[in-house]
C-alpha positions in Angstrom: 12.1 1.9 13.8 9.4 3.3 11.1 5.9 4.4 12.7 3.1 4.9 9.8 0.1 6.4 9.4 -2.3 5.9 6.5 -5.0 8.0 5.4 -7.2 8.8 2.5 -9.9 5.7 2.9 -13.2 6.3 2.3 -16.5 5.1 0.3 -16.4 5.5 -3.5 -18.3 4.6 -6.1 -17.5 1.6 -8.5 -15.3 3.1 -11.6 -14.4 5.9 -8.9 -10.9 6.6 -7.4 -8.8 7.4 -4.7 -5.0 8.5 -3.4 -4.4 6.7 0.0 -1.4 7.9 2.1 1.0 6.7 4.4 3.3 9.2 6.1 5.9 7.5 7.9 8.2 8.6 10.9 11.3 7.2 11.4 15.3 7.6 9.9 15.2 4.6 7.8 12.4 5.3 5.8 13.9 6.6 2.6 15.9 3.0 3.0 13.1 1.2 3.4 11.0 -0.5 0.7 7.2 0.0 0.9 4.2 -2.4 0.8 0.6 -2.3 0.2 -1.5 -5.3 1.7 -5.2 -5.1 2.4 -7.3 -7.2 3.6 -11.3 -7.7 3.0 -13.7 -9.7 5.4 -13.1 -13.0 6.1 -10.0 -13.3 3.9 -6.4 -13.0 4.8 -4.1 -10.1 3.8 -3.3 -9.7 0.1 -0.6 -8.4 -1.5 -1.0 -5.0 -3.6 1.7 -3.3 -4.7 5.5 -2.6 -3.2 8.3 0.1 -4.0 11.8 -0.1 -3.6 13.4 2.4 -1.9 14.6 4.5 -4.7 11.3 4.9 -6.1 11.7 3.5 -9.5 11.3 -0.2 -8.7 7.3 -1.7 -8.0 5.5 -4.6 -8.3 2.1 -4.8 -8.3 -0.9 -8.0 -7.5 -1.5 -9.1 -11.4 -5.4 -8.7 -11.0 -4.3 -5.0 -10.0 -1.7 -4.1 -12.6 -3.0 -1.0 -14.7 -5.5 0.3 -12.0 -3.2 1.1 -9.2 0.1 3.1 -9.1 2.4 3.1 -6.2 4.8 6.2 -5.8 6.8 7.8 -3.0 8.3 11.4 -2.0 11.0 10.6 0.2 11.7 13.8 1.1 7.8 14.1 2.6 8.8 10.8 3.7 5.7 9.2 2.3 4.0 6.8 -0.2 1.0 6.7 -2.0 -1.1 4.5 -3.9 -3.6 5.7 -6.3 -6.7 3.7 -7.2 -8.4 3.9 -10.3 -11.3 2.5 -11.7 -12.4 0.7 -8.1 -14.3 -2.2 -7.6 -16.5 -3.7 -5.7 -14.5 -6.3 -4.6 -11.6 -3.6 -3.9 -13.4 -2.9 -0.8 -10.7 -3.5 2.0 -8.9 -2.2 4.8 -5.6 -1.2 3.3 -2.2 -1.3 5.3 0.7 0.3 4.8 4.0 -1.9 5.5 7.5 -0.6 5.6 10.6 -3.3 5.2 14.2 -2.4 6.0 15.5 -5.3 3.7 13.8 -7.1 1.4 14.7 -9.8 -1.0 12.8 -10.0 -4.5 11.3 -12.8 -3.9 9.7 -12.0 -0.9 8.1 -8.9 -1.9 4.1 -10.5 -1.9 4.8 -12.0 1.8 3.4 -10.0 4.4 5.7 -11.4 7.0 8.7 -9.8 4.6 7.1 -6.5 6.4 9.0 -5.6 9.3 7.1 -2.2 10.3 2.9 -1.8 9.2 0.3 0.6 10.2 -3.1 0.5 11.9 -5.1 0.3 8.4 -7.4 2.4 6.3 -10.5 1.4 5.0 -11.7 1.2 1.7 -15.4 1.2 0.4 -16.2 0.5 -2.8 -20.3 0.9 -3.5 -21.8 -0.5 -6.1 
């Protein structure tokens, strides 16, 4: 069982950034590989970025590679995900998702996500 928390949401301006957080609970979470989804109005949740357990390993959304960085401190037992030059159309609530196995090729599917938490939003103002 993994419980997470995000934080570090807030409004921005376009070309702004920010560090979210998610700061899990749990004894599997250093085994665990990590997800980023958000999800804007109206739309269904999108796929962000992931990490594999070991730290070393992410994949990223193509329209996102080079603005956001994933990274994790198991021993804080959390990940982050830094957000640089923002958008507009960034503007989101961001979740956090936590899976205790997942194969490659399932690594932009939500429902790979065993584990996610409540959400953080994310305003971008332009």
């Amino acid at each position: 069982q993994v419980q997470l928390v995000e934080s570090g949401g807030g409004l921005v301006e376009v070309g702004g950034s920010l560090r979210l957080s998610c700061a899990a609970s749990g004894r599997t979470f250093s085994n665990s590989a990590m997800g980023w989804v958000r999800q804007a109005p109206g739309n269904e949740r999108a796929f962000v970025s992931a990490i594999r357990s070991g730290g070393s390993l992410k994949y990223y959304a193509d329209s996102l590679k080079g603005r956001f960085t994933s990274s994790r401190d198991n021993a804080k037992n959390t990940v982050y995900l830094q957000m640089n030059r923002l958008k507009a159309e960034d503007t989101a609530v961001y979740f956090c998702a936590a899976a205790t196995f997942l194969l490659t090729a399932n690594v932009r599917r939500a429902s790979a996500y065993d584990y996610w938490g409540q959400g953080t939003q994310v305003t971008v103002s332009s």
